[in-house]
C-alpha positions, 0 to 999 in steps of 0.5 A: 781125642783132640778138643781143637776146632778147625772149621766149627768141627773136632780136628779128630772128626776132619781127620777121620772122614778124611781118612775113611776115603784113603783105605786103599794101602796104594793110595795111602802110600802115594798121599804118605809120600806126596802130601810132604811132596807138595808141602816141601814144593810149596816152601821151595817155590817162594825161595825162588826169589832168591834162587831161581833153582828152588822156584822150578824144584818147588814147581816140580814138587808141587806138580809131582805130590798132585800126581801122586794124589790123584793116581792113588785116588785112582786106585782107591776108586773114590774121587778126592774128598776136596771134590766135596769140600774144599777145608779137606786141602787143609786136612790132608797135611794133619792126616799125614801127620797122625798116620806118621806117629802111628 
């Protein structure tokens, strides 16, 4: 159990409520591959600067790791926690995390 606050809560407790709405296996695969998806699209677009190639691949990442999301909520039958509270953005990327080291 982690003792680090994010949001006046334990980091775990974030964790764990987010995780409550991604039992389905479909949906967990889609946020296992499109959470780095949006993550990876999310540091390509500002390299756009520099090489308008990694802006567009950066879009597309972006683009396509949201799908991905969404059509996993789909399958899960329950709407994105986000919907509920928008500091779930920010937890996704440390649910994936934990189910990575798993």
């Amino acid at each position: 159990m982690s003792n680090k606050q994010i949001f006046g809560r334990n980091v775990d407790d974030w964790v764990d409520e987010y995780a409550s709405s991604h039992q389905n296996g479909i949906n967990q695969v889609c946020h296992t591959i499109g959470i780095p998806t949006i993550v990876i699209g999310l540091l390509l677009m500002p390299l756009g600067f520099i090489w308008t190639w990694c802006l567009y691949a950066g879009i597309a990442l972006f683009v396509l790791g949201w799908i991905l999301q969404f059509v996993g909520h789909a399958f899960e039958g329950k709407p994105p926690e986000f919907f509920k509270d928008w500091r779930f953005l920010f937890i996704g990327l440390r649910w994936w995390i934990r189910k990575i080291k798993k």
